[in-house]
N, C-alpha and C positions, 0 to 999 in steps of 0.2 A: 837276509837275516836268518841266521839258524836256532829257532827258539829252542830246540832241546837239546842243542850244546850250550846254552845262556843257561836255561834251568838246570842241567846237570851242574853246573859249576857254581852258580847261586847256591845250590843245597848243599854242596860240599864244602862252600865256604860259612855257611848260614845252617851248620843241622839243624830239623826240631821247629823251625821257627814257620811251620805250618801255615798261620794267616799269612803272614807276609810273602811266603812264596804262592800263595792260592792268588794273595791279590796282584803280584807280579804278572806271572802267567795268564789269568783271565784279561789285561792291560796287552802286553805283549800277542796276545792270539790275533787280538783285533789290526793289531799296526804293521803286520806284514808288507802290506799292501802297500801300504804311506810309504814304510823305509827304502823301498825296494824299488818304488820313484823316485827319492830323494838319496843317489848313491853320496852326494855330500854328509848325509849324518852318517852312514857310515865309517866312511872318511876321519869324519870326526870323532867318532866313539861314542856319539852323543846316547844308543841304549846302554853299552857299559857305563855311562858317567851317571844317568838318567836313574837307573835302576838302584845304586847305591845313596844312600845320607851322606850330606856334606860332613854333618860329623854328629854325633850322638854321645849328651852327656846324662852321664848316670849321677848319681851321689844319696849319699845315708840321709836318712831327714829324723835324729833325734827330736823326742818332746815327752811332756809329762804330764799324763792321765792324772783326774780327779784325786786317784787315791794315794798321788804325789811317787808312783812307781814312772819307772824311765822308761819311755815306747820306742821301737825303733823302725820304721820304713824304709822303702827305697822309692827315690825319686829319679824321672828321668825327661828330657826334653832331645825330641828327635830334631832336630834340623836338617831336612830334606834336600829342597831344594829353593836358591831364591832368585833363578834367572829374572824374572818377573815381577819381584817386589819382595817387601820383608816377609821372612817366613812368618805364616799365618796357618792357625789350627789351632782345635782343644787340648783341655787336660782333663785328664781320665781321673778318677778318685775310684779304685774299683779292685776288693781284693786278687781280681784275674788278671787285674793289668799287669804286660811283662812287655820281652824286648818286643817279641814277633808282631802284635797286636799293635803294639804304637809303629811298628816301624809301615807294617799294613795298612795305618789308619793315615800316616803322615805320606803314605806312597799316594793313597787313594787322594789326599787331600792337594795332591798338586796339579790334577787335569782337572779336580774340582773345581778349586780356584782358577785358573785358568779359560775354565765355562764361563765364569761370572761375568768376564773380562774389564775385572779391576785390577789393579796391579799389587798384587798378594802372590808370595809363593807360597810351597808346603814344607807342614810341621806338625810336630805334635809331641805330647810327653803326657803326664800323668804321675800316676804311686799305687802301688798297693796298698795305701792306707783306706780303709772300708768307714764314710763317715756314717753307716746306719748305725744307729744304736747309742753315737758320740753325746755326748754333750755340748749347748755351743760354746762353751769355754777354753772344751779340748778341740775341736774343731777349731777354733782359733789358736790355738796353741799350735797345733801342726800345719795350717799353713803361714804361720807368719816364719816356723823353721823350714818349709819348704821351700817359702820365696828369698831368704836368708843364703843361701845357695844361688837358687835361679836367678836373679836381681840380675848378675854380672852378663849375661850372657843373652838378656833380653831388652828391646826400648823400642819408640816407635818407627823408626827407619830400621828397624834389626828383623826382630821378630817380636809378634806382638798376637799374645797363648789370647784364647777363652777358653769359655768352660765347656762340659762336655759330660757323661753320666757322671753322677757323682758332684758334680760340681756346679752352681746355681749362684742366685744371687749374693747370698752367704758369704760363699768361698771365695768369688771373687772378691769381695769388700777387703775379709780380710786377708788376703795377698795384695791387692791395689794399696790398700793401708801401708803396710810392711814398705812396698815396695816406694813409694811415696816419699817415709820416713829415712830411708836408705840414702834413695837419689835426692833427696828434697827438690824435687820435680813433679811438677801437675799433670801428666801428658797421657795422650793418648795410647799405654801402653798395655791394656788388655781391652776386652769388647767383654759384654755381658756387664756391664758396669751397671751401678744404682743413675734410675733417672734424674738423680739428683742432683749425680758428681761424675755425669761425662756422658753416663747408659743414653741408648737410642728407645722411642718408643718403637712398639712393634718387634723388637731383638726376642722375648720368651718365646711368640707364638711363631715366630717368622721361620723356622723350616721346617712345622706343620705345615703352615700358609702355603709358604712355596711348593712342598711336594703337592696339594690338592691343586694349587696353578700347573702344574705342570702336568700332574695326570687331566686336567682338564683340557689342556691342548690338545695330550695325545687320543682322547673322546670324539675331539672335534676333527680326527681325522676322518671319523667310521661316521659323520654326522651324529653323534653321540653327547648327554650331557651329562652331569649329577643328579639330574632332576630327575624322581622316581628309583635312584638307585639304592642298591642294599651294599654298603659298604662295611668291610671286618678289618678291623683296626688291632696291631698287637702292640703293645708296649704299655703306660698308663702316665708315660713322663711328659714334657714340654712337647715333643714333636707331636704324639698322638693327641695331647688336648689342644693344640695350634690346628690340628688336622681335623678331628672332632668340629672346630668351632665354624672353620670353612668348607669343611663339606656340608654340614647341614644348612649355614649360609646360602649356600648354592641349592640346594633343595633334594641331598641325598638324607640316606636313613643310616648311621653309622648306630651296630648292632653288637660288637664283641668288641673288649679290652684285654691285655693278657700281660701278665707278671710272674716270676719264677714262678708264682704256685699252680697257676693254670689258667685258666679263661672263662672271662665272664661273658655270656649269652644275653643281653636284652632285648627280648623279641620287641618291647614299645619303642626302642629306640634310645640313644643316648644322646638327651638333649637338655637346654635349658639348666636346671641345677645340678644336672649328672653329672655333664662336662664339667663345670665349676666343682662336684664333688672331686673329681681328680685331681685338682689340686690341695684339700685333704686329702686323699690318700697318699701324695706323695708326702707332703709335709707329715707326715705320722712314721716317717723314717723306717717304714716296718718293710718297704720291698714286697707287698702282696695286695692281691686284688680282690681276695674273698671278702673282705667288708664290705663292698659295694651289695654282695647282694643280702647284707643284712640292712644297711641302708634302705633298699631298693627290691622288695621281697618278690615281684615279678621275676628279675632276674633270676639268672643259673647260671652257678660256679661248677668249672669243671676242672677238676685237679689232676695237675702233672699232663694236661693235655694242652695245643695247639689251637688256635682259633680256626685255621685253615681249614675244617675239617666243614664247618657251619657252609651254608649255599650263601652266595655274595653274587656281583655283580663286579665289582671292584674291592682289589684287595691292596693294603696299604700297612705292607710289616715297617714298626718304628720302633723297634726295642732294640735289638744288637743283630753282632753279627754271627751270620749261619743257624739261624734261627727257620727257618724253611725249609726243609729237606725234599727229596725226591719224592716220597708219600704224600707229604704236604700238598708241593705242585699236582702230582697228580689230580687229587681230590679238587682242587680249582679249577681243575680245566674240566673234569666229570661233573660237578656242579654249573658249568656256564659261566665261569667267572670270565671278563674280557679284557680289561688292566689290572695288571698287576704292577705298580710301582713302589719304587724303595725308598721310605721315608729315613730310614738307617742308612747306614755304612756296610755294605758288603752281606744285609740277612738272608738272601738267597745261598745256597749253596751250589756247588759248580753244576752236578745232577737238575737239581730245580730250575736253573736259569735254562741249562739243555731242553728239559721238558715245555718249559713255555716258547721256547725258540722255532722248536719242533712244532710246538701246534699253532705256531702264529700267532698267538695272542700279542695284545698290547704288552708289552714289557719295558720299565723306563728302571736302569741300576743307580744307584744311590748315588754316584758320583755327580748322575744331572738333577735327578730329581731331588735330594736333600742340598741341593746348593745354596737353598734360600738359606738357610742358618748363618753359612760363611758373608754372602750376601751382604745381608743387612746387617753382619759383622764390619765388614768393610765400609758400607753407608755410615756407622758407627764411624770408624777412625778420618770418615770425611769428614763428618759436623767435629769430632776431637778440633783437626788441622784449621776448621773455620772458626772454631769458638762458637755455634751455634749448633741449633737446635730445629729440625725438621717436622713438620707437625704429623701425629699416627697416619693421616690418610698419603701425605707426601711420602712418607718410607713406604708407606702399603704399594702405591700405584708405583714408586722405582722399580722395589721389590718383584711385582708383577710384569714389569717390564724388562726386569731380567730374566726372568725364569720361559717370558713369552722366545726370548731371543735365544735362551740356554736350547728349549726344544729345537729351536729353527734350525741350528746348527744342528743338532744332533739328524734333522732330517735331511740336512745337507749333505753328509757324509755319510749316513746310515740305511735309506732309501735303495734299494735294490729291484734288480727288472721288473720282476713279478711286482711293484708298490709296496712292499713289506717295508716296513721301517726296522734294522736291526737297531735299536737305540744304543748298545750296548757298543755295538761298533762304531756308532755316532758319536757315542761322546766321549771316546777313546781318542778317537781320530780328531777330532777335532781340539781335545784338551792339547793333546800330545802337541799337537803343529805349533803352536805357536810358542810355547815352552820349549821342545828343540828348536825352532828358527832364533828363538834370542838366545840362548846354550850357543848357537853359532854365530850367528853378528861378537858375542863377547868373547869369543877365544877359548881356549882348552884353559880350564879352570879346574 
């Protein structure tokens, strides 16, 4: 495999579209090895086919604001790839979102899926429409026109979107609505659904959950636990309060949240009604995390700064992606930090992942450690297909039994002479195999 005749030709066909080629290339580093065993994928074309979207649709998503003026966005649903089952992934609601990002998020989302080892492939789409600030009227108004489009092109054996920033239990109601109304069909065809009318328990918190199982595994390699740890949390959404609620579960001290404006410091700890306070703060649609410390007058707010900077033990980015940079790492590893796993999609950046590589530290990349989310998305469209209903502690302990399985694999493949676990290489290699072997049993597609 020649990776940098692949990359030069991805960027000449793809200018511009940065994440997506960051997140190719960091994929591609890892599998050398694999393809170069397996001269059949070659053969086959399987990284030329692998690396491109089966097809990627765009469309305009008019709608009309409160003050009866016409709004216009752009909508889009990547479909990746579905050697393995119906494309599966979120949708983004997020003024940044563009082609590169989805096509990034939907590449990453297919060795994702693939760790879980349910049969899901990858996908993803979104809008630039920004619901902060919306009303929920107009919020409803924009995605009943957004799934007014999408409807055709998605269902349960097809592809079957949840949510993803931006998008909560809200959003998916009203697209499930819309989409309902269309097909006049009851089915299992988004995840993050209301507990009411499909939703699984455990789906908000469950890839918080997962990533702290997962960084727990990788503890128990060094004989290592949560108990006694200082754990620094970014983001303020569903992962980090999922994350928030199972580390201190376990007996760690989770001490910083962080949101575009900066990061909050709680030397007491964020426990008990804090955590529960993060869900006002999301619900106040405002995108910032300095009310916590008027809330919480112990606290400190530090503005336009990184949490990474604080001394931890374990560090746990769950906001977005490329949110880490190489000063960030640094500071982790000069403060003693030991795991560092990615509750996000892709928030290390290439530099930062280099730097923990280099010092050995635990390192687990979003693609194994946020799997929970997908997960017990999938656990979701089982109970859809049975008509039932799994009780919170039955998703919890599936849940945990994936995520215990997702590591195992990643230390199967990623385990190197010296004992180091490259995870990154683990769970590259290990998504990858089994998504090209069925890319090959099905023929050139």
């Amino acid at each position: 495999m020649n990776l940098e005749k692949i990359m030069n030709d991805l960027e000449k066909k793809h200018p511009g579209e940065v994440e997506y080629l960051q997140a190719v290339r960091e994929v591609l580093e890892s599998l050398e090895e694999a393809v170069n065993e397996n001269p059949q994928f070659e053969a086959a074309g399987i990284i030329d086919r692998i690396v491109e979207p089966d097809r990627i649709l765009t469309f305009k998503v008019p709608w009309v604001d409160d003050n009866g003026k016409v709004q216009v966005n752009l909508g889009y649903r990547v479909q990746f790839n579905n050697a393995i089952g119906p494309y599966k992934g979120g949708l983004r609601f997020h003024p940044s979102v563009n082609l590169s990002i989805l096509k990034f998020l939907g590449f990453e989302q297919i060795f994702k899926n693939s760790l879980t080892t349910l049969p899901m492939g990858g996908g993803k789409g979104g809008s630039d429409f920004d619901p902060k600030g919306k009303s929920n009227n107009e919020v409803m108004r924009f995605c009943q026109s957004f799934m007014l489009e999408l409807w055709r092109m998605i269902g349960p054996d097809t592809d079957v979107p949840a949510g993803d920033i931006g998008v909560g239990g809200r959003e998916i109601g009203f697209m499930y609505g819309m989409y309902k109304k269309l097909t006049k069909e009851h089915t299992g065809v988004l995840t993050g659904k209301g507990i009411n009318w499909g939703g699984s328990l455990v789906r908000p918190e469950a890839t918080g959950f997962g990533a702290v199982y997962f960084a727990k595994e990788m503890l128990a390699t060094k004989g290592e636990t949560f108990k006694g740890k200082t754990v620094c949390l970014s983001g303020f959404g569903n992962v980090c309060w999922g994350a928030a609620i199972k580390v201190t579960e376990l007996g760690g001290k989770v001490v910083t949240i962080s949101g575009p404006d900066g990061y909050i410091y709680d030397p007491d700890g964020i426990t008990g009604e804090k955590i529960e306070y993060l869900l006002e703060l999301r619900a106040s649609n405002q995108d910032i995390v300095k009310p916590y410390s008027y809330e919480f007058p112990n606290a400190q707010f530090h503005q336009g700064k990184h949490p990474w900077e604080v001394k931890c033990d374990v560090a746990l980015p769950c906001a977005t992606q490329n949110e880490l940079n190489k000063e960030d790492a640094l500071n982790l590893v000069k403060n003693g930090c030991i795991c560092v796993a990615e509750g996000a999609n892709m928030p290390s950046t290439p530099e930062a992942v280099e730097v923990f590589l280099e010092n050995k530290i635990l390192f687990g990349p979003g693609k194994a450690v946020n799997a929970g989310g997908v997960a017990t998305s999938g656990l979701e469209m089982s109970q859809n297909s049975l008509k039932y209903n799994w009780s919170a502690k039955e998703v919890d302990e599936k849940l945990h039994d994936i995520m215990v399985n997702i590591h195992a694999a990643c230390v199967k493949h990623g385990k190197q002479a010296d004992g180091y676990v490259n995870y990154v290489k683990g769970a590259n290699i290990a998504g990858f195999l089994k998504v090209a072997n069925a890319m090959l049993d099905q023929g050139v597609l």
